[in-house]
C-alpha positions as YAML, in Angstrom:
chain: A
units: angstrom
residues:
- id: 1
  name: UNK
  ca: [-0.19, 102.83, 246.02]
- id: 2
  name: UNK
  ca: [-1.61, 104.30, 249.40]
- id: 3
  name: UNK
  ca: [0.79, 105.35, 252.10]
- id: 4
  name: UNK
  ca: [1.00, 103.35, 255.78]
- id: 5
  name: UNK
  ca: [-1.13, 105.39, 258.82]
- id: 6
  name: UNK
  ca: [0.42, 107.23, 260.24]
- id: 7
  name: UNK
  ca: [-0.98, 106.60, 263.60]
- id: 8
  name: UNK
  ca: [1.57, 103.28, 263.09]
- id: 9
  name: UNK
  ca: [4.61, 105.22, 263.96]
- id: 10
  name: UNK
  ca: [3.02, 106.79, 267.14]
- id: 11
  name: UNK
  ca: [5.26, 105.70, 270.41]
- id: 12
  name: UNK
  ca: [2.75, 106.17, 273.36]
- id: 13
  name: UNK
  ca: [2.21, 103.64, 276.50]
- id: 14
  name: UNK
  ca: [-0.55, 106.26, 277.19]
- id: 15
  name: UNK
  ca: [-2.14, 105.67, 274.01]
- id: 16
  name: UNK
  ca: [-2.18, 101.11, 274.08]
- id: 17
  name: UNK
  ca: [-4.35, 101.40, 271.37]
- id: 18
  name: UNK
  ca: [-4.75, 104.19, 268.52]
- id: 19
  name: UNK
  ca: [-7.35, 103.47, 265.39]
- id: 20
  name: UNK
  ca: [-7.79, 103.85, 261.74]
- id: 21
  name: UNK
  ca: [-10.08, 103.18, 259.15]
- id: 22
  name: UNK
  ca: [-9.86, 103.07, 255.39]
- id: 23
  name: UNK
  ca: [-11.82, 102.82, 252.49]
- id: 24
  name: UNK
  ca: [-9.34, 101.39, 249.58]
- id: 25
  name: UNK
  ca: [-10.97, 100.94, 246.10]
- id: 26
  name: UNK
  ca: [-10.57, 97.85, 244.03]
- id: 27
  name: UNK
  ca: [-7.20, 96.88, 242.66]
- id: 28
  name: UNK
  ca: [-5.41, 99.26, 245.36]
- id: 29
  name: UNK
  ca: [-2.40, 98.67, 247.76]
- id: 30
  name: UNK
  ca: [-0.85, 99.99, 250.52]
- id: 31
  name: UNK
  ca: [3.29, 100.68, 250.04]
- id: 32
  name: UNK
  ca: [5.63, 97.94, 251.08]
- id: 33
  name: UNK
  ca: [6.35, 99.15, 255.23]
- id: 34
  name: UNK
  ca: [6.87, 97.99, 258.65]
- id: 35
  name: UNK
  ca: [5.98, 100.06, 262.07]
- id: 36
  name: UNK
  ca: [6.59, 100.18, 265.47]
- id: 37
  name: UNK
  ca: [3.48, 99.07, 266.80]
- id: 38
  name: UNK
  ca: [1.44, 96.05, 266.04]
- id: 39
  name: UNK
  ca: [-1.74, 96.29, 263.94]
- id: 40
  name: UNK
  ca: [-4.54, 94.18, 264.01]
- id: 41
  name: UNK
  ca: [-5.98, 93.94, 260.33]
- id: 42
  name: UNK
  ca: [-9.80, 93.62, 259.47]
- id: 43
  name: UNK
  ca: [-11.14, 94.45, 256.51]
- id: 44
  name: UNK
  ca: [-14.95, 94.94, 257.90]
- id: 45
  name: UNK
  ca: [-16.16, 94.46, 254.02]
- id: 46
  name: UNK
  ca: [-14.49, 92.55, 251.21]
- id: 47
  name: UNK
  ca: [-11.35, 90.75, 250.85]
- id: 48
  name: UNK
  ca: [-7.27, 91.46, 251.84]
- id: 49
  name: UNK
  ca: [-4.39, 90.00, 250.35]
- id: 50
  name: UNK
  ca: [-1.52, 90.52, 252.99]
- id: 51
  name: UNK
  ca: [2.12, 89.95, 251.71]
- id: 52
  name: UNK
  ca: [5.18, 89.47, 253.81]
- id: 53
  name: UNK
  ca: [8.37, 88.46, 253.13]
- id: 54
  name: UNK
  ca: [7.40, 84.98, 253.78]
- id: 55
  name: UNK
  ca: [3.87, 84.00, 253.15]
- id: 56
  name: UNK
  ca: [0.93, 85.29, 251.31]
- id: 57
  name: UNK
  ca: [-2.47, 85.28, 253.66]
- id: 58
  name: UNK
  ca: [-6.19, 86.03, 251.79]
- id: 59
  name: UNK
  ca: [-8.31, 87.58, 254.59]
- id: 60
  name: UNK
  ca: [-12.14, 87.02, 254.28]
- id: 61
  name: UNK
  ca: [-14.00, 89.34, 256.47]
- id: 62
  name: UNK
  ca: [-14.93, 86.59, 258.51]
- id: 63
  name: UNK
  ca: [-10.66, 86.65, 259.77]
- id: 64
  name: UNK
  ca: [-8.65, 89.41, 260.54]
- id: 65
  name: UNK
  ca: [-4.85, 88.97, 260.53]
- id: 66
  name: UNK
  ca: [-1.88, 90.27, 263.51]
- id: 67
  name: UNK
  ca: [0.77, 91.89, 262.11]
- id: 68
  name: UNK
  ca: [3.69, 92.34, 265.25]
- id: 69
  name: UNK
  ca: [5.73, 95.60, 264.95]
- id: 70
  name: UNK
  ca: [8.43, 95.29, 263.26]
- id: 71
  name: UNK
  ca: [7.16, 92.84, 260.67]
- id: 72
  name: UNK
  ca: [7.82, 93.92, 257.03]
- id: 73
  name: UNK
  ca: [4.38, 93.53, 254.91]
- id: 74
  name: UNK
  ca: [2.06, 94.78, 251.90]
- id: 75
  name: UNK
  ca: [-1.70, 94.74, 251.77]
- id: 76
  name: UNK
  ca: [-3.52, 94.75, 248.62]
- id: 77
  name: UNK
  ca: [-7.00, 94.06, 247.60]
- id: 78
  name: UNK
  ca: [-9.12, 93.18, 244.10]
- id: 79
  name: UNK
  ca: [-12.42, 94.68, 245.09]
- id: 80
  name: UNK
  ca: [-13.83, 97.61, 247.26]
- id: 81
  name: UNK
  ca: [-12.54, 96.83, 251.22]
- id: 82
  name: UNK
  ca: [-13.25, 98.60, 254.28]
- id: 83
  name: UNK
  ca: [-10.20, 98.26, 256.44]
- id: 84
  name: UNK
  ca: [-10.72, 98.65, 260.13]
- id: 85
  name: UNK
  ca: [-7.22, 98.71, 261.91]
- id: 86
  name: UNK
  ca: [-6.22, 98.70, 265.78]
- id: 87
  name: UNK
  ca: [-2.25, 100.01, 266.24]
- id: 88
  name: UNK
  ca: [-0.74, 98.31, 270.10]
- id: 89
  name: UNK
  ca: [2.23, 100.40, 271.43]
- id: 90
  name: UNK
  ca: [5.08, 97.99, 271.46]
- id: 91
  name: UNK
  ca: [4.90, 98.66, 275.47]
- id: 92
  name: UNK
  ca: [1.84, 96.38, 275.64]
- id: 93
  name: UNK
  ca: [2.52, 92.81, 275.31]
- id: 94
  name: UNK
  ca: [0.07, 90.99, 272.97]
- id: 95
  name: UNK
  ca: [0.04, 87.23, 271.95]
- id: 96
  name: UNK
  ca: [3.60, 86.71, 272.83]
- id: 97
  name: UNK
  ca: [3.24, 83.26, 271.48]
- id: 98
  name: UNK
  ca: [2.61, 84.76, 267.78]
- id: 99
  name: UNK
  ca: [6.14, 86.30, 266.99]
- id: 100
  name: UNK
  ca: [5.24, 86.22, 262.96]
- id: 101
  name: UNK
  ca: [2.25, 87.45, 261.42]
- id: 102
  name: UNK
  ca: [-0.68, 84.99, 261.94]
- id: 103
  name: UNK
  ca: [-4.35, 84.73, 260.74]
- id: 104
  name: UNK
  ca: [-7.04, 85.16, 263.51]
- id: 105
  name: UNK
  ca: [-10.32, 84.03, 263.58]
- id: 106
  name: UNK
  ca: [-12.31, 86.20, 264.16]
- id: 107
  name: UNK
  ca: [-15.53, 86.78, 266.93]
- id: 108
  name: UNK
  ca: [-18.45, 89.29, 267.42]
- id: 109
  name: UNK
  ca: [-17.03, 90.53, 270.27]
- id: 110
  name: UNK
  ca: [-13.88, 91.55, 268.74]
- id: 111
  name: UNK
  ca: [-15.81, 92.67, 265.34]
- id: 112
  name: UNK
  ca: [-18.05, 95.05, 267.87]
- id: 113
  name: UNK
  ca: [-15.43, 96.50, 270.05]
- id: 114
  name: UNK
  ca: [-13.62, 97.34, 266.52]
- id: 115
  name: UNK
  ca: [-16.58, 98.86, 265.14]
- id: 116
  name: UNK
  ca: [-17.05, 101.20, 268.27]
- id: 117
  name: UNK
  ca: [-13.64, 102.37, 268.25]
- id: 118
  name: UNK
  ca: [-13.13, 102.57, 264.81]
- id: 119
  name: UNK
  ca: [-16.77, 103.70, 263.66]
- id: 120
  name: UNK
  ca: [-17.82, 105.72, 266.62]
- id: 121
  name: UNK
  ca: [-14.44, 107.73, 267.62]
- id: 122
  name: UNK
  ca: [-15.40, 110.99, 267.34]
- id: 123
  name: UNK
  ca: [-18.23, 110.41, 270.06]
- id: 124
  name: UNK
  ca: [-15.98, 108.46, 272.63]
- id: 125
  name: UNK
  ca: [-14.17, 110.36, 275.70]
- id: 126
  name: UNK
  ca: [-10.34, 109.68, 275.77]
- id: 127
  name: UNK
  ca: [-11.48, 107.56, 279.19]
- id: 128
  name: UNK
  ca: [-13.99, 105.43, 277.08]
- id: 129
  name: UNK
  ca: [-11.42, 104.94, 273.66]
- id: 130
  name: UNK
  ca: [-8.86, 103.69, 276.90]
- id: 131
  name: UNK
  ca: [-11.23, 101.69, 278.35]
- id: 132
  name: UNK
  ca: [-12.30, 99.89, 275.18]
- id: 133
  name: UNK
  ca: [-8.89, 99.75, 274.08]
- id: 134
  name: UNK
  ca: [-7.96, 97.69, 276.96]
- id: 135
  name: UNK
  ca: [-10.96, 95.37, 276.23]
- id: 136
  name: UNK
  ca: [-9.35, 94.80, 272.97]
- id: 137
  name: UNK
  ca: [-6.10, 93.70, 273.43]
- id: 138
  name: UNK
  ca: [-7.50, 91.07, 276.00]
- id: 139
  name: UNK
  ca: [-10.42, 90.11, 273.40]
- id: 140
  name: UNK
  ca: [-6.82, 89.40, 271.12]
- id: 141
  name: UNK
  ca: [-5.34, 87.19, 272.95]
- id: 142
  name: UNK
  ca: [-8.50, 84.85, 272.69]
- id: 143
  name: UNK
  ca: [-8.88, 84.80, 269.17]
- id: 144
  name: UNK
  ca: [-8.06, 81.28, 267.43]
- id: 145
  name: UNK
  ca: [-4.77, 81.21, 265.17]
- id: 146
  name: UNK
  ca: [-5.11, 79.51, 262.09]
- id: 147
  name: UNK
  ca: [-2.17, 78.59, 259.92]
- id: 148
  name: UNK
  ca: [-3.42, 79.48, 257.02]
- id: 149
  name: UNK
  ca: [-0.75, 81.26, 254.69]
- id: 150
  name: UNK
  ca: [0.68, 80.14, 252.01]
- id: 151
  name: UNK
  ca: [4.59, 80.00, 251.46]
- id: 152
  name: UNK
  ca: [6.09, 83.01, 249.02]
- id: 153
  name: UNK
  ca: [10.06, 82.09, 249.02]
- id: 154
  name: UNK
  ca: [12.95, 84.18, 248.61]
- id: 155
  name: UNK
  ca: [14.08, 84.57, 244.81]
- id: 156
  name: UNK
  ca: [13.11, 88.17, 243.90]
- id: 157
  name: UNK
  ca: [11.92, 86.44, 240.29]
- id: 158
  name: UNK
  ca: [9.51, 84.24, 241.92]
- id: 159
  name: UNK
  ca: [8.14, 86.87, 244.52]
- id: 160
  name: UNK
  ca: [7.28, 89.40, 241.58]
- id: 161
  name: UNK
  ca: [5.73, 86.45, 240.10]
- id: 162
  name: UNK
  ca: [3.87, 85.58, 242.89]
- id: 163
  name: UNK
  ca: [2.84, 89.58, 243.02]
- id: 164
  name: UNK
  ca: [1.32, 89.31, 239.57]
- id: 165
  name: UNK
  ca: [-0.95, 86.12, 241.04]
- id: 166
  name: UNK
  ca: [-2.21, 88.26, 243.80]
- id: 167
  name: UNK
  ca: [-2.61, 91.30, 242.59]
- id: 168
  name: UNK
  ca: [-5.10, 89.68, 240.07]
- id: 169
  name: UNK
  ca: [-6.48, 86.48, 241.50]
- id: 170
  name: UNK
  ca: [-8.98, 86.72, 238.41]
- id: 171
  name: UNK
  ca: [-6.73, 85.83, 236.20]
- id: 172
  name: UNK
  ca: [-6.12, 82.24, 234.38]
- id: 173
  name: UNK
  ca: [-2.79, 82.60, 233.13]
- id: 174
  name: UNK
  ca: [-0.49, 79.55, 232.31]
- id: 175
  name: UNK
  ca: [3.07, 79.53, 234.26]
- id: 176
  name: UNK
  ca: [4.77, 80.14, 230.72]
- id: 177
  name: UNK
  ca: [3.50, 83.63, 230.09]
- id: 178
  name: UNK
  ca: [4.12, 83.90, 233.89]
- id: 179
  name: UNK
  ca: [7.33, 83.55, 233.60]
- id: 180
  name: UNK
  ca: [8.14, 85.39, 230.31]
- id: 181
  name: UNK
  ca: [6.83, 88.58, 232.75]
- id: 182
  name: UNK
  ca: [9.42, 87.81, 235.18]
- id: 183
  name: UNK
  ca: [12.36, 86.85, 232.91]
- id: 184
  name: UNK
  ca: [12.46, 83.41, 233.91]
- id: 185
  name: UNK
  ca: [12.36, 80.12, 232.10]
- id: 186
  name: UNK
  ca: [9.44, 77.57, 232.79]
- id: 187
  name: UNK
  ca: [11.84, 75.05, 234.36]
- id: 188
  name: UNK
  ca: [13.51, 77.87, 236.44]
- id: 189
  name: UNK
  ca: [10.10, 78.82, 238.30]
- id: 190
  name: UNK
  ca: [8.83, 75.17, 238.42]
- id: 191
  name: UNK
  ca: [12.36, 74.21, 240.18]
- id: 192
  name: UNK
  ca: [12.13, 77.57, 242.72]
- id: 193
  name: UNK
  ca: [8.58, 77.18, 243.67]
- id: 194
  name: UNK
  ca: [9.15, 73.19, 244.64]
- id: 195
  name: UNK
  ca: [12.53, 74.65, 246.47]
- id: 196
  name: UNK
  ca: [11.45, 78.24, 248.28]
- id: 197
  name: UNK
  ca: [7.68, 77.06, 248.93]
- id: 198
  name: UNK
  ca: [7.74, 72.98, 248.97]
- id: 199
  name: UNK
  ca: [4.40, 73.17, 246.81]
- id: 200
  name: UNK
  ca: [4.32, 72.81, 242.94]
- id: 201
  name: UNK
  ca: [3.11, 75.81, 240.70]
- id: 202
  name: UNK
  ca: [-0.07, 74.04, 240.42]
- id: 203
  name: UNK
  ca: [-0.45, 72.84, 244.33]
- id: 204
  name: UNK
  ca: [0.14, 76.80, 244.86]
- id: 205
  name: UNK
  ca: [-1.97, 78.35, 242.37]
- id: 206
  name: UNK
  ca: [-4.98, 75.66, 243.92]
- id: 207
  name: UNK
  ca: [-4.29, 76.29, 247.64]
- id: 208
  name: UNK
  ca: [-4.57, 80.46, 246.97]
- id: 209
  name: UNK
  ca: [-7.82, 79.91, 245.04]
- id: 210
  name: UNK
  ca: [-9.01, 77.85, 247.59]
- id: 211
  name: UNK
  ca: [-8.23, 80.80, 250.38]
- id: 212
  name: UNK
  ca: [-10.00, 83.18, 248.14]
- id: 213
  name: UNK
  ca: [-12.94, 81.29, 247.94]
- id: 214
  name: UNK
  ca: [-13.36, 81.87, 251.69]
- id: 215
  name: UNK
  ca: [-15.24, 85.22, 251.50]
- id: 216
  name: UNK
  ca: [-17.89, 83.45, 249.19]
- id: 217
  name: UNK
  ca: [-18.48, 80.36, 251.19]
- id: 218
  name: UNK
  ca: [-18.69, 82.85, 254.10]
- id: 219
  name: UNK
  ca: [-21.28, 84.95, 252.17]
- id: 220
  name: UNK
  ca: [-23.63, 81.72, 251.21]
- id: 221
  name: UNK
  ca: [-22.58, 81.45, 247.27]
- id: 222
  name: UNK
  ca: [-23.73, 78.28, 245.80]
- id: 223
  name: UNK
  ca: [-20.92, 75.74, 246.18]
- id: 224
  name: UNK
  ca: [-21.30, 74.70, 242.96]
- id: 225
  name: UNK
  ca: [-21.00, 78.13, 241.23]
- id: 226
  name: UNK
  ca: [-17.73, 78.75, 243.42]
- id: 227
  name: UNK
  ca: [-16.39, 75.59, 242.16]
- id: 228
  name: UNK
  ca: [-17.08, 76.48, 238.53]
- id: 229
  name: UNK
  ca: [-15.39, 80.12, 239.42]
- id: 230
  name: UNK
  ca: [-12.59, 78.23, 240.46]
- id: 231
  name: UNK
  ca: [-12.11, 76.15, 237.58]
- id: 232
  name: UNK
  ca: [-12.65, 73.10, 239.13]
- id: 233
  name: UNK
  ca: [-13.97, 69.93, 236.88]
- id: 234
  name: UNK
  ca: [-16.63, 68.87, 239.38]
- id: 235
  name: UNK
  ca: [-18.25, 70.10, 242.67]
- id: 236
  name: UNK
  ca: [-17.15, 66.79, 244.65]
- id: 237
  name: UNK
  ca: [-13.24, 67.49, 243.76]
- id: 238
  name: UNK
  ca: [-13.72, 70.81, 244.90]
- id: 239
  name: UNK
  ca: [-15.37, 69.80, 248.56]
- id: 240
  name: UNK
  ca: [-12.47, 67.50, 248.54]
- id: 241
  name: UNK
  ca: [-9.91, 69.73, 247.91]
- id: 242
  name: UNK
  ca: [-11.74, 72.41, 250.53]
- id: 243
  name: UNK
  ca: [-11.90, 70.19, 253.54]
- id: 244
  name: UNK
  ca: [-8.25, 69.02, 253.12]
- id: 245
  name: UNK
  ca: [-7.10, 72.46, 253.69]
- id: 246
  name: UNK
  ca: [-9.67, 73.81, 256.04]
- id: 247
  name: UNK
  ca: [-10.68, 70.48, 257.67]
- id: 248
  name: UNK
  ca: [-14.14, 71.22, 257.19]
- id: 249
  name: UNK
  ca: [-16.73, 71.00, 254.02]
- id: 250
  name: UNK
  ca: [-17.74, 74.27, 252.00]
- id: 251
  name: UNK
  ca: [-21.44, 73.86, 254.34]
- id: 252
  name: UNK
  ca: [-19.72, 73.05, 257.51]
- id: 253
  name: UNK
  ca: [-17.79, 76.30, 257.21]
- id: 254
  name: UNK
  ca: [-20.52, 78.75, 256.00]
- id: 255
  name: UNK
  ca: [-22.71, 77.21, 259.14]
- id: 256
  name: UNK
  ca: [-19.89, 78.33, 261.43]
...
């Protein structure tokens, strides 16, 4: 477990935007937290699993994801990220339309000015790090919102449950050693995911393989070996499945 920055606590209107970068090895998270100021989340290299008391989200670097101040969250990865945060002083008002924690699509623009502040700060004047700052926050208010999450409930039995999923997306566990973890019975977790997330076990365990598959697609894998990773039956049920959620086919996607 890796502790929050501490540039997240910083109270500054003379400082809209403060930085920080972070190399997290595979199978690492970052402590349970919340801050004052709200964080834009990119990981510039592999792939983020952000929790919140809510919903799951799996970030492909191809997204990023806005976390308001305030917002209780954990972020945890299963392979080597490169996390390349920007911090807004709650005295800057950013996507006031986005009051929860949303997934952002997200542009070379935005990936650039990131890079620069993130990558480059020890070369920038305090005028310049302002400056680019500033181009920043209005570069956030254009990205797209997508509403892709995926529902985590309330019971604490089906949230650690739903921990052990994420923290190792590898795995092909059935729900009843699942449950036996958690101290629940089979029918008890079937009955709380239908109730807390209004998706079956199954329908949940699908939709967050389908998110992680993202960060492959994105990176040109063979659709057919993805499908086979996910353990689907044939390439053609998997395109299916894919477009439903994303509105758009395995290609389409990569293209874009």
């Amino acid at each position: 477990m890796l502790l929050p920055s501490d540039v997240a606590f910083v109270l500054d209107p003379a400082q809209p935007v403060l930085t920080h970068s972070r190399s997290m090895v595979a199978e690492s998270a970052i402590e349970p937290h919340t801050h004052p100021r709200g964080q834009l989340l990119w990981g510039a290299k592999g792939v983020l699993r952000v929790t919140s008391e809510k919903a799951v989200w799996v970030v492909p670097s191809t997204h990023a994801v806005w976390i308001p101040g305030g917002h209780y969250h954990q972020v945890s990865n299963e392979t080597a990220t490169q996390t390349r945060n920007l911090y807004v002083d709650p005295s800057f008002c950013v996507r006031q339309n986005s009051e929860k924690v949303v997934m952002l699509k997200m542009n070379s623009l935005m990936r650039e000015v990131i890079l620069r502040l993130t990558e480059s700060a020890g070369s920038l004047t305090k005028e310049r790090a302002h400056n680019l700052g500033l181009v920043a926050l209005d570069e956030l208010e254009s990205l797209e919102a997508l509403e892709l999450y995926i529902p985590s409930g309330h019971d604490p039995r089906l949230q650690r449950l739903i921990s052990l999923i994420v923290n190792k997306p590898e795995q092909s566990l059935l729900l009843e050693p699942l449950a036996t973890q958690v101290g629940a019975s089979v029918r008890t977790i079937e009955r709380l995911f239908k109730a807390e997330t209004g998706l079956t076990f199954r329908q949940w365990r699908s939709r967050f393989r389908l998110m992680n598959s993202l960060d492959k697609i994105s990176q040109g894998y063979n659709t057919t070996l993805v499908a086979h990773d996910l353990g689907y039956r044939s390439v053609s049920s998997f395109i299916s499945s894919f477009k439903k959620l994303f509105g758009c086919t395995p290609l389409e996607y990569a293209q874009r």
